[in-house]
C-alpha positions in Angstrom: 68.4 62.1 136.2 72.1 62.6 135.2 73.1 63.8 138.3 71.9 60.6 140.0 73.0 58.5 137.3 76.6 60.3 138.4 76.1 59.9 142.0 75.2 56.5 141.7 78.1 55.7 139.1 80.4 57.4 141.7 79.2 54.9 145.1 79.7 52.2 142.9 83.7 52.3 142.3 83.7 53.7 145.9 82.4 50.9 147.3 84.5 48.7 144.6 87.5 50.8 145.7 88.3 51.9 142.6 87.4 55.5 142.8 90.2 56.4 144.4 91.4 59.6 141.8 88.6 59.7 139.6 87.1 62.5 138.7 83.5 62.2 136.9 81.8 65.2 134.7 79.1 66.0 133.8 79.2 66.0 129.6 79.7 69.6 128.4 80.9 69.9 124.8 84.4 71.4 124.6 86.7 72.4 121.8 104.8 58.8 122.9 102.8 55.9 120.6 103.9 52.5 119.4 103.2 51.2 115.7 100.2 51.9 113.5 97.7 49.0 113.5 95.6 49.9 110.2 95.2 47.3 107.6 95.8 50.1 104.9 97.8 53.4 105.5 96.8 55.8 108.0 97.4 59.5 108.8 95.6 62.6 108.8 97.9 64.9 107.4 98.1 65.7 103.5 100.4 67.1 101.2 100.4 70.2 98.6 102.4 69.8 95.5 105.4 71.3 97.2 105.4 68.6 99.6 104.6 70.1 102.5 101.8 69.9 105.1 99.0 71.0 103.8 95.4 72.2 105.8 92.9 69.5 105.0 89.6 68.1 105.6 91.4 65.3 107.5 93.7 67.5 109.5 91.3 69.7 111.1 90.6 68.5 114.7 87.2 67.0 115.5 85.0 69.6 117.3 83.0 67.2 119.3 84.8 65.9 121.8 83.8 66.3 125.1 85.7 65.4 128.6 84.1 62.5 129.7 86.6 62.0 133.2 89.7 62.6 134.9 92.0 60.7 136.3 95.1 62.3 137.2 97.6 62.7 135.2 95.2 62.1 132.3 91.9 63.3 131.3 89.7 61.3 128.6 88.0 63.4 125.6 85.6 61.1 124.0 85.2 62.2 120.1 81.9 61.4 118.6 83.1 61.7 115.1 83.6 58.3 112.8 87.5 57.9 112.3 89.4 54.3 111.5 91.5 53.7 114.1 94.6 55.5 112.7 92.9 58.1 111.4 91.4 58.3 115.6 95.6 57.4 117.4 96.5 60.7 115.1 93.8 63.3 116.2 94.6 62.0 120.0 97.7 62.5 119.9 97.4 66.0 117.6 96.1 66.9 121.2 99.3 65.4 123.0 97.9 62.2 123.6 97.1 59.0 122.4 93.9 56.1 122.3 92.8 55.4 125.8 94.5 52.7 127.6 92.1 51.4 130.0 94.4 49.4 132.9 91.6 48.3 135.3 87.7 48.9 135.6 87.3 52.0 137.7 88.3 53.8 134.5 86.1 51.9 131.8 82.8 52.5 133.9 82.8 54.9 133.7 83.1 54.9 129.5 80.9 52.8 129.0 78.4 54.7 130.5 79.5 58.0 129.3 79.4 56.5 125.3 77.0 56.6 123.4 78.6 54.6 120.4 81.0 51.8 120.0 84.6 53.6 120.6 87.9 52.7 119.6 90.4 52.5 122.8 93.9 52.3 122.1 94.8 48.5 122.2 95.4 47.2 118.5 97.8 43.8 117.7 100.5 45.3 115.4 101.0 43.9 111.9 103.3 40.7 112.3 102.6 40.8 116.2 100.4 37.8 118.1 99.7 39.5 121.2 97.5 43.0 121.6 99.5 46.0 122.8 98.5 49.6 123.9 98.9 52.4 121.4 102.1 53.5 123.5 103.7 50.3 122.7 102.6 48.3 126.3 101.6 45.5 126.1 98.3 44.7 127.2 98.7 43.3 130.6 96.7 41.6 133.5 93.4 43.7 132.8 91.2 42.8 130.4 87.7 42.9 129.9 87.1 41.1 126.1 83.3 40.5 125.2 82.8 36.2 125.2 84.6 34.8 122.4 86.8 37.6 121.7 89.1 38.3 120.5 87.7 36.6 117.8 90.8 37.2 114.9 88.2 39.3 112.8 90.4 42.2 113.4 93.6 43.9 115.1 92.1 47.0 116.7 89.6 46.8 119.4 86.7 48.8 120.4 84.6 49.4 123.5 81.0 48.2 122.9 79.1 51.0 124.1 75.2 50.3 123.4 74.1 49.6 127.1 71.1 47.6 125.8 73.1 45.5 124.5 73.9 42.7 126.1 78.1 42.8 125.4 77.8 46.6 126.6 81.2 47.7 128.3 83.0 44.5 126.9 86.1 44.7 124.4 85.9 43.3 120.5 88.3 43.5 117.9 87.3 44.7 114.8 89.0 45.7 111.2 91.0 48.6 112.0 89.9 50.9 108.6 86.4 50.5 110.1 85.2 53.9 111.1 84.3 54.5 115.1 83.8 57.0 117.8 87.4 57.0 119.7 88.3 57.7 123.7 91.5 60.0 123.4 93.3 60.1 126.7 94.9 63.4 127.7 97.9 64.8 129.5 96.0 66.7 132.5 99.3 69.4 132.0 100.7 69.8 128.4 
């Protein structure tokens, strides 16, 4: 069944023409960014009473991400574990990247179908910024795909809604960024 599910996936952005370096995979589990968007603090790292960089909880990378696709030069891990969105731009780019920015649609079918959970992408509106930028400090551009009525100002970092049942599925909301979410880290192919 997920080998059709694949197939199909991959005739549909051929025949949108948006398949053109994309890359889809089947889920195995494997082992630059602009201002933070958090309503309270952020980070991942702690320190030890010497002040320096300590080994915690917090700093220890998630082990369940999995690469979902590639498209070159990038390669998106999608990280089941609950992080605020902070907490989620500092493991991405712990693994040289950053959030996902998702540009046009070819890319985000094929997240939304890979996710099983709502999942923080790397658009956010910056403290004392009006419009929503990409976690490298874009801003957000002519593609965008926001669920009806949204954004709705309930928040400044947005997430992919990711329950296919549901009838937003694949659409964009903005949410409170200490909220804690899946996240979409997107990958230099060659670090």
């Amino acid at each position: 069944m997920r080998s059709a599910y694949v197939a199909a996936t991959a005739l549909l952005l051929a025949c949108r023409g948006l398949a053109s370096d994309v890359l889809v995979l089947e889920a195995n589990p494997s082992g630059g960014s602009g201002g933070r968007a958090g309503e309270e603090g952020g980070g991942a790292g702690a320190m030890n009473d010497a002040g320096q960089a300590g080994v915690t909880a917090d700093s220890v990378p998630d082990t369940d991400c999995r690469q979902v696709a590639v498209s070159e030069p990038f390669q998106y891990l999608y990280c089941r574990t609950p992080r605020t969105w902070d907490d989620a731009l500092d493991r991405c780019e712990g693994r040289g990247g950053t959030l996902a920015k998702l540009e046009n649609e070819g890319l985000e079918v094929l997240f939304y179908y890979e996710l099983e959970l709502n999942t923080w992408i790397g658009l956010s509106r910056p403290p004392g910024l009006k419009d929503f930028a990409w976690s490298d400090g874009t801003p957000l551009g002519a593609y965008a795909n926001w669920e009806p009525a949204e954004p709705s100002g309930d928040g400044r970092c947005v997430q992919l809604i990711a329950n296919i049942a549901r009838a937003g599925a694949g659409h964009w909301n903005d949410l409170g960024c200490t909220a804690a979410e899946a996240y979409l880290c997107q990958v230099p192919t060659q670090l």
